[in-house]
C-alpha positions as CSV (number, residue, x, y, z in Angstrom):
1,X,165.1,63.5,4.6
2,X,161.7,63.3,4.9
3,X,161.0,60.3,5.6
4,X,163.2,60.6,8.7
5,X,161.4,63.5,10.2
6,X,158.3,61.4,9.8
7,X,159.5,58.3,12.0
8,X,160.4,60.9,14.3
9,X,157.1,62.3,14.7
10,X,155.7,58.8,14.7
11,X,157.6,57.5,17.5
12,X,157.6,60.7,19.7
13,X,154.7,59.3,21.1
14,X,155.6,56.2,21.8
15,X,158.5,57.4,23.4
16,X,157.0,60.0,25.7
17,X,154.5,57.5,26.7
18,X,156.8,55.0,28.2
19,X,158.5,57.4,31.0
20,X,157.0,57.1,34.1
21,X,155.4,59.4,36.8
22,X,158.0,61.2,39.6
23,X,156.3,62.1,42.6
24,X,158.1,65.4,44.2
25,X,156.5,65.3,47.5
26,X,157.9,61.8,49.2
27,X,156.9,63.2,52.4
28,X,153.6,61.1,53.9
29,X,151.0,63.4,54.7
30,X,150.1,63.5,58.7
31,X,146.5,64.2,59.5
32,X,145.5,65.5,62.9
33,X,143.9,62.8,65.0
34,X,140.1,63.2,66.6
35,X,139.6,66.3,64.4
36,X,135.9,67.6,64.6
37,X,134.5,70.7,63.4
38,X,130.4,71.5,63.9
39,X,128.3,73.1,63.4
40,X,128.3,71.6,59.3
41,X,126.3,73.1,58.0
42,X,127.1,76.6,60.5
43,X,123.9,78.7,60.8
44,X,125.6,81.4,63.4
45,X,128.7,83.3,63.6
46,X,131.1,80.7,65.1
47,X,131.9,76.9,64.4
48,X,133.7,75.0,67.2
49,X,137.1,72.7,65.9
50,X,138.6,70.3,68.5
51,X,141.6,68.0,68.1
52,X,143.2,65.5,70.5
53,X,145.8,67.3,71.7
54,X,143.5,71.0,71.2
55,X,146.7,73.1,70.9
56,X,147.2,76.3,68.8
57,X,146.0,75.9,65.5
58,X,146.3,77.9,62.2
59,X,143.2,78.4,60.1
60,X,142.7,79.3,56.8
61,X,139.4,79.1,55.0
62,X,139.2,79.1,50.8
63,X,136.0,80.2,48.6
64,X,135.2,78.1,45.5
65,X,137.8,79.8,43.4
66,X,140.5,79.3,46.2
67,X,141.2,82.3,47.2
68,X,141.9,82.6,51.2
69,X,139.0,84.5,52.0
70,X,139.9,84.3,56.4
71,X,143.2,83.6,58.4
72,X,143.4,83.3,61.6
73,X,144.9,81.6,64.8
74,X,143.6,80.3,67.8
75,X,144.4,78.5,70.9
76,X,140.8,78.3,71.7
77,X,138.1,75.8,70.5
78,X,135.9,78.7,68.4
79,X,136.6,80.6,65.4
80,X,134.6,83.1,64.4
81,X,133.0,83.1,61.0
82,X,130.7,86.1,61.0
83,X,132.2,88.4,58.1
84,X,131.7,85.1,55.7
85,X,128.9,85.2,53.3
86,X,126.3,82.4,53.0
87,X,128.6,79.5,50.6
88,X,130.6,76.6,50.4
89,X,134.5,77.0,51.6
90,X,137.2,74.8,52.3
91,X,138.1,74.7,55.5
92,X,142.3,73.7,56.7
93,X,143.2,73.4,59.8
94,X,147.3,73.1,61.0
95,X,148.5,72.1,63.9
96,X,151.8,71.1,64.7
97,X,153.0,70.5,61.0
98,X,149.7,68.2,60.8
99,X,147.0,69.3,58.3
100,X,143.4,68.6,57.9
101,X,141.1,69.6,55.2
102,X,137.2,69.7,55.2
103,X,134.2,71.5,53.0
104,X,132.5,73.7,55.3
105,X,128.9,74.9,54.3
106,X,127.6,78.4,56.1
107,X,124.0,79.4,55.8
């Protein structure tokens, strides 16, 4: 009885090593098109984000540990950034179901 346990254990691995990978988002991810965002690094207490089409857009910015540390809409051009402290963030940006992801560095 032993022994079968054993060549159980033994070919577990071999086993769990042939299955392969599912992927649960099959959805291709959309990036918005002539995204810019400047000032990088931002020294005062806006940054300026344009896109092609410049419509409304839904901002949310992440510290290092990735909490949200600012939400916020806006239909303009500007968002203002004034009650973050000096660091590196991650910076999204959606707009119409299109996302776009940079590191945004305020000093």
């Amino acid at each position: 009885m032993k022994k079968i346990y054993f060549i159980l254990i033994m070919a577990l691995p071999i086993i769990s090593y042939g299955q392969e990978l599912v992927s649960v988002n099959t959805e291709p991810v959309q990036e918005l098109k002539g995204f810019k965002m400047y000032p990088n690094p931002a020294y005062g207490e806006e940054i300026y984000i344009t896109t092609e089409t410049n419509g409304n857009k839904e901002i949310k910015i992440f510290d290092v540990f990735g909490e949200i540390v600012l939400t916020d809409r806006i239909a303009t051009n500007t968002l203002d950034i004034s009650r973050l402290v000096p660091g590196v963030y991650v910076l999204q940006v959606t707009e119409k179901k299109k996302t776009m992801t940079r590191k945004l560095v305020v000093k």
